[in-house]
C-alpha positions in Angstrom: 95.1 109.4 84.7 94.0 107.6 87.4 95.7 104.7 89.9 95.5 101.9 87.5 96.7 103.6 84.9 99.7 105.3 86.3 100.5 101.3 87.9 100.2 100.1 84.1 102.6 103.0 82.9 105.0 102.1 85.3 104.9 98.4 85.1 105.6 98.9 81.1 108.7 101.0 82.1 109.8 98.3 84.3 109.2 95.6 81.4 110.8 97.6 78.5 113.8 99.0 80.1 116.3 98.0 82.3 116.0 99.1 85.5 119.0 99.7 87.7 119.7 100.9 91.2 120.8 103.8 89.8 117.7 104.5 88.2 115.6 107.7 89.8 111.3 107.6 89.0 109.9 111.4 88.7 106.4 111.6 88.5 105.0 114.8 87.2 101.5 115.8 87.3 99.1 117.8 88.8 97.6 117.6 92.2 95.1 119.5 94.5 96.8 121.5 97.0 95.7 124.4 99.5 95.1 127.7 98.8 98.2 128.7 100.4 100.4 127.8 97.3 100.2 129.7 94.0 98.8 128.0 90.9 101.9 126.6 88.8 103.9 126.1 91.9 106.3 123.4 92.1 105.9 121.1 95.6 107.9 117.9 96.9 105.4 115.6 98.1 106.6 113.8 101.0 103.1 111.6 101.1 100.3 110.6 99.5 96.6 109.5 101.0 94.7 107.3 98.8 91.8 105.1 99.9 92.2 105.7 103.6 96.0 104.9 103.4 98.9 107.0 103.7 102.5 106.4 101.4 105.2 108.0 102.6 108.4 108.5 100.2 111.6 108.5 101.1 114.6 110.6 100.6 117.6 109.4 98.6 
């Protein structure tokens, strides 16, 4: 999908709908991950890297 795609998506939810503080974002996809985990797994990701920088998410 790519980053400026997914920022698009999201802006066009935050236009159309209204957003609340009780609101909760899941993004589903598919990622690259190490060997270690099965194909089809399911895995919280605490942190992304893109472009040299690293997001961190936070817990609610």
């Amino acid at each position: 999908m790519g980053v400026s795609h997914a920022r698009e998506a999201t802006q066009t939810l935050i236009n159309n709908f209204d957003i609340s503080d009780e609101d909760i974002f899941v993004n589903i996809g598919i990622c690259g991950a190490k060997k270690d985990y099965k194909i089809g797994s399911l895995l919280e990701i605490g942190e992304v890297i893109y472009d040299g920088i690293s997001y961190m998410f936070e817990k609610k």
